[in-house]
N, C-alpha and C positions, 0 to 999 in steps of 0.2 A: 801555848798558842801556836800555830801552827799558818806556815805561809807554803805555796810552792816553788817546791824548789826548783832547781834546771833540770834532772833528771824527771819528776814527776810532768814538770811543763815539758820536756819532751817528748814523754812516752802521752800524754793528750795530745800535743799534737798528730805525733803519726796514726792516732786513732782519731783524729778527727778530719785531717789531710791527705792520710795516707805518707808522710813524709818520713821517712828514718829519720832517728839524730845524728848529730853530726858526728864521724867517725873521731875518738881518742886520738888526739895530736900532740905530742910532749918530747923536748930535746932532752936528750941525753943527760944521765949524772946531776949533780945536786944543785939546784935553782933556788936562789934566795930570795924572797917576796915575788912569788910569782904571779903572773896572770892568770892562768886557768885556773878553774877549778882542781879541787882533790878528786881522783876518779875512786869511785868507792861504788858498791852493789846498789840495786835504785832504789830497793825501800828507804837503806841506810843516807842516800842522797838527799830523800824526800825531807827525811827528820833533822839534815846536819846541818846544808847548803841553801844560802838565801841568790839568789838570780839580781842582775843587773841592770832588767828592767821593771818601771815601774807602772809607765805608760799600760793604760789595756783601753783593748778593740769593741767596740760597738758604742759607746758611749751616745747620750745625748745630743752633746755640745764636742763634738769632735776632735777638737785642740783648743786651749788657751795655752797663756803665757806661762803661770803659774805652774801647770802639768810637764811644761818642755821643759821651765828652769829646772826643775827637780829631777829628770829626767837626764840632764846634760851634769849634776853635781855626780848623778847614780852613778853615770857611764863615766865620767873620768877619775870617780877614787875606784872603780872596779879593775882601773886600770895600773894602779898601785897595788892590789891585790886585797883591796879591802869590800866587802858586799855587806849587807845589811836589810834590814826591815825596818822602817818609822811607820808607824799609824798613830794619828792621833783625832779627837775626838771630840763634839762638841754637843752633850744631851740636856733634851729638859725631860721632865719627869710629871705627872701629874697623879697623882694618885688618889682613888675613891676605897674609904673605909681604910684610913689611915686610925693607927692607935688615939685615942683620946690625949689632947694637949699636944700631940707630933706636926709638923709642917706636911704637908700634902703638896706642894710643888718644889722641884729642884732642878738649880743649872748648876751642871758642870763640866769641865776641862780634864781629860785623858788624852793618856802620850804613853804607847809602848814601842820600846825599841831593841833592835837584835844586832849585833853588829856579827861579822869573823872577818880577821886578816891573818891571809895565808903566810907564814913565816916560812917556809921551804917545802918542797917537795922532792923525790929522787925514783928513778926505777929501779935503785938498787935494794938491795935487803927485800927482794919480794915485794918492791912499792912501798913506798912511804911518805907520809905529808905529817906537817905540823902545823897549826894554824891558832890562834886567840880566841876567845868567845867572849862578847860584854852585850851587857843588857842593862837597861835603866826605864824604872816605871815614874809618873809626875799624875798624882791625882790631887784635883784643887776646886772646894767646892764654890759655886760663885754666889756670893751673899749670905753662906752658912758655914758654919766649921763641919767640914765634910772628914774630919776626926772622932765627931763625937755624936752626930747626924749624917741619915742619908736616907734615902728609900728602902732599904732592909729595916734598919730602925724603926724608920716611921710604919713599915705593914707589920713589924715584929716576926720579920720569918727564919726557917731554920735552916734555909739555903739562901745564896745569892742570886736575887731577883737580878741586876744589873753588874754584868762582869766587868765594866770599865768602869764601877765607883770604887777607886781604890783607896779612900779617905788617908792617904798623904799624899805628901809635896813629892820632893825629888828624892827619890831612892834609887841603890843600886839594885840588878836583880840577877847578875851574873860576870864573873870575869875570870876564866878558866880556859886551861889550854886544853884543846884537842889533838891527838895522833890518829890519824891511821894507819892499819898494819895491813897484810898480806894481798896488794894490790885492792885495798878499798872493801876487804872482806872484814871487818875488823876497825871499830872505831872504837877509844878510850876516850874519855872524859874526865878530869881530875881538876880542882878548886874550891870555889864559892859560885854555887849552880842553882841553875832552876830544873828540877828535872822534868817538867809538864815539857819543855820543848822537847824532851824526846820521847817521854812513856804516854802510853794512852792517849796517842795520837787518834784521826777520826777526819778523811776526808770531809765530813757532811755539818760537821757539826762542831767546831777544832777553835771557832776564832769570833773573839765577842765585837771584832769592829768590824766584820762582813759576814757574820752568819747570826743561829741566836744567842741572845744575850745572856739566857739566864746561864749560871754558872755549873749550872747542874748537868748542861749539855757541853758543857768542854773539860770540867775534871770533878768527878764526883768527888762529894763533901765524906764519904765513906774512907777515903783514901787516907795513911795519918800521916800527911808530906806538911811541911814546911816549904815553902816555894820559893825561897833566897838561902841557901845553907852550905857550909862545906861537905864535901862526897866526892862521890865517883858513879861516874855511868861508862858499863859495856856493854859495849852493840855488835852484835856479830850477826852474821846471813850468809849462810855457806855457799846457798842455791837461792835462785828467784823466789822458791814458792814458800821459802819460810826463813824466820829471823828467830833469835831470845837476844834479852838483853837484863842488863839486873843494876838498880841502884842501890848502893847504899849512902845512906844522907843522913845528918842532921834532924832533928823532927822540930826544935823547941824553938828555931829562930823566927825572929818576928821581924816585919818590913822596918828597915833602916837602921836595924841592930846589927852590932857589930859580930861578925860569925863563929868570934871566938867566945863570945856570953855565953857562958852556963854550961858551952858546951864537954858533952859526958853518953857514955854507952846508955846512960841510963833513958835520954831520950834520942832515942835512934832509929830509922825506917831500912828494910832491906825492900826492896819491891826486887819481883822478876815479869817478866814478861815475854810470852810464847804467842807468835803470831802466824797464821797460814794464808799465803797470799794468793788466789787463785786467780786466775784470767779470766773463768767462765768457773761460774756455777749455777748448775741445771739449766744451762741456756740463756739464764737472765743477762751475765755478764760478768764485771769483776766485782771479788769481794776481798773482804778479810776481815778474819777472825782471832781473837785475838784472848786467852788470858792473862789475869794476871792477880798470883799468890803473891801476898804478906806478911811478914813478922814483923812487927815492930816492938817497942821498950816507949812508955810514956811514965817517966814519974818513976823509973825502976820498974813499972808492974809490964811484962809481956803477954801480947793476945796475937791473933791472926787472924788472918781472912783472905776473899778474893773475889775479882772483881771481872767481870768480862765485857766485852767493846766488840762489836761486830757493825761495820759498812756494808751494804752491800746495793748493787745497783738490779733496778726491777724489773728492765727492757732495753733491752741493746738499741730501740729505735728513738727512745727518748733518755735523758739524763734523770728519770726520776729514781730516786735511792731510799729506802731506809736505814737508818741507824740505832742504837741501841749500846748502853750502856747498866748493870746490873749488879750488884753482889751487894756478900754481908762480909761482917768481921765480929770480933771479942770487944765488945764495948768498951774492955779498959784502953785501947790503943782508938778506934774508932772516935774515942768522945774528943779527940782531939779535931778534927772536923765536925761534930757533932751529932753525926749519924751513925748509926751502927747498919742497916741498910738502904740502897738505895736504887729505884730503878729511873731510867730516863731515855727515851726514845723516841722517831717520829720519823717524819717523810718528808724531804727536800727534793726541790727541782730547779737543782741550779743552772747557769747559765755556761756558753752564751747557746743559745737556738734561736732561730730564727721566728722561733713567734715574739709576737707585738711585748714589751717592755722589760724583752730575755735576751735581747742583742748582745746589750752588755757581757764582759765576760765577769764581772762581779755579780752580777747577776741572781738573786737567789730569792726563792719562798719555799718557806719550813715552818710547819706544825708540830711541835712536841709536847708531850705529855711526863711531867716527874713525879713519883713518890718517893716520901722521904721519913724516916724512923729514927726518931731521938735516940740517939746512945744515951742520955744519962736523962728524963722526961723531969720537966721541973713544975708540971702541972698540969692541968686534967687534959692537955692533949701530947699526944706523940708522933702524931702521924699527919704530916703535908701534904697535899698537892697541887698540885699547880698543871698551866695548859700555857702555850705560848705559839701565838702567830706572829711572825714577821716577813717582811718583802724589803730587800734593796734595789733602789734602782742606780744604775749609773751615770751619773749627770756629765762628770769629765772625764778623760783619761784618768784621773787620781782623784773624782771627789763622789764618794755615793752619799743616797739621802736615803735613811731609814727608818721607817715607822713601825712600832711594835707594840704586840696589845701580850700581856699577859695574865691569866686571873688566878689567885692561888685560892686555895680552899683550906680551909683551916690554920690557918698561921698560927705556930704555934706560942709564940707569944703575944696573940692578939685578942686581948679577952672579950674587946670590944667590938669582934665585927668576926663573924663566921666565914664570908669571903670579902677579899680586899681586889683589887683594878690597879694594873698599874699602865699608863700609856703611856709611850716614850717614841720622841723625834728624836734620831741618833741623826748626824751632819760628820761622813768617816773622810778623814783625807791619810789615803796609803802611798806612801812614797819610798 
């Protein structure tokens, strides 16, 4: 999932202000729990660094209480050197041409959250910072065991219709230390990680409590991660216009297990990832392209594959972008997310602009379209799709209201219903 960070909210600003950011200020020699940020290159900022504000401009209802208190907790632990992300959540679900005997409506309570606190930084040794990384996910369904039901269940699909049913309680989903090296060219990762916060990132389409929902638009099912595991993630960007980074993780952990269960080479992910960051391409504007090669171990048995991710924006005079997400792998490492290919992409026009109910700067409506291919097909169908509209509006400084339609086609475990409906009122509060 994916927030902006202060280097990204900078470089929008001055492209929407014309304002530079603010010049690199840092006293001398080694500083213990500092206040600034880590300086590091901006992609690598974008992927690392969470910002200290939470408050955003245009909104409906211009201020409340609730907006400033959060707002005044951000700004004084940022001021111990601690920054973070909370989003949390509050959906109902309604679903037409659910499986025979399944429930067709659902509420429920999502809460993800990203913490880092800077432990030191120095300009010596060619720049260096040390800082923590914790994250903790809380899914909890209201009136149902959202363990053993949910809206996938009920449409019987082979993707995630709704990225915030995380059908458990309180888990952790990260707590590892980060370094950076050679004045912010060079970022290490080493613990018990999530590596979607850094790989296969995606301005447009990155974050299930302000963009769309379905899961297929912020980390394809093709991919064969484990998203709570011990590893390591490198991130390096030598120059502006390009990055690689490469994890290797864990593959077999599962939410709220312990990181040392079962773990063995045998099931194990290497991902790499090659990115080119342009400022302009053919005039439209900025983009990036991005791949990214596989090898994994599921079971002992090794396959590979790869996947590509490409942003890019359509007309320098409006904010509207396409995205796109695509590949295949060796079904034996594949079936661990269940697809062995998958595409998924579409067209957003986020905010803020000044047309009528785009002030906001959460602001956002996106169209996407995914297909998706059984890695291991357990009966007469193999092949999904699905289509998804959604629009956020922003009500306060910190609370959007979003309504979402999405219709799959073919589910493939849905013997009962050729296409299923799913609508969903999401209620996001980002702090």
């Amino acid at each position: 999932m994916r927030q902006l960070g202060p280097g990204e909210a900078a470089r929008r600003r001055e492209q929407s202000i014309g304002e530079p950011p603010p010049l690199r200020t840092v006293e001398p020699g080694l500083r213990l729990f500092p206040t600034e940020q880590p300086f590091m290159m901006p992609y690598l900022a974008s992927a690392n660094l969470y910002g200290n504000t939470c408050l955003q401009e245009g909104a409906v209802i211009a201020s409340d209480p609730l907006s400033e208190g959060a707002q005044a907790v951000k700004t004084a632990l940022s001021e111990i050197g601690f920054n973070y992300g909370l989003w949390q959540s509050y959906d109902f679900v309604g679903i037409v041409g659910a499986r025979d005997g399944e429930q067709s409506t659902f509420n429920y309570y999502s809460l993800d959250f990203y913490g880092t606190l800077a432990v030191f930084s120095t300009d010596e040794m060619g720049g260096t910072a040390g800082w923590l990384t914790m994250g903790a996910s809380v899914g909890q369904g209201l009136g149902y065991d959202a363990a053993v039901d949910g809206p996938r269940q009920s449409i019987g699909t082979l993707g995630f219709p709704m990225g915030v049913d995380y059908g458990q309680q309180v888990f952790p989903t990260q707590l590892a230390w980060q370094q950076s090296f050679l004045d912010g060219q060079l970022v290490v990762t080493a613990g018990f990680l999530n590596q979607e916060f850094y790989l296969d990132l995606n301005t447009y389409a990155n974050n299930q409590y302000s963009q769309l929902l379905n899961y297929e638009f912020i980390t394809p099912s093709t991919l064969p991660w484990s998203f709570q595991a011990l590893g390591l993630v490198v991130q390096w960007q030598p120059v502006e216009w390009f990055y690689a980074m490469w994890s290797s993780t864990a593959n077999n952990t599962q939410a709220g297990q312990s990181p040392f269960s079962q773990l063995s080479f045998d099931d194990w992910s290497n991902t790499f990832e090659f990115g080119w960051v342009a400022d302009d391409v053919l005039g439209l504007g900025p983009g990036i392209y991005r791949a990214l090669p596989f090898v994994a171990t599921v079971d002992g048995s090794m396959g590979a594959g790869i996947m590509f991710n490409v942003e890019q924006r359509l007309t320098k005079e409006l904010p509207l972008a396409a995205f796109a997400r695509g590949g295949f792998g060796n079904p034996n490492v594949t079936r661990l997310g269940g697809t062995q290919a998958s595409f998924a992409g579409g067209i957003a026009f986020p905010g803020p602009t000044e047309a009528t109910f785009f002030k906001g700067q959460q602001a956002y409506l996106a169209a996407g379209f995914y297909w998706l291919e059984a890695a291991q097909p357990a009966g007469p169908r193999s092949d999904e799709y699905g289509v998804e509209l959604t629009y956020v509006l922003q009500v306060t400084p910190t609370l959007t209201l979003q309504p979402d339609l999405q219709v799959i086609l073919n589910p493939v475990d849905n013997l009962n219903h050729d296409t299923s409906v799913a609508l969903t009122l999401q209620l996001n509060m980002a702090w």
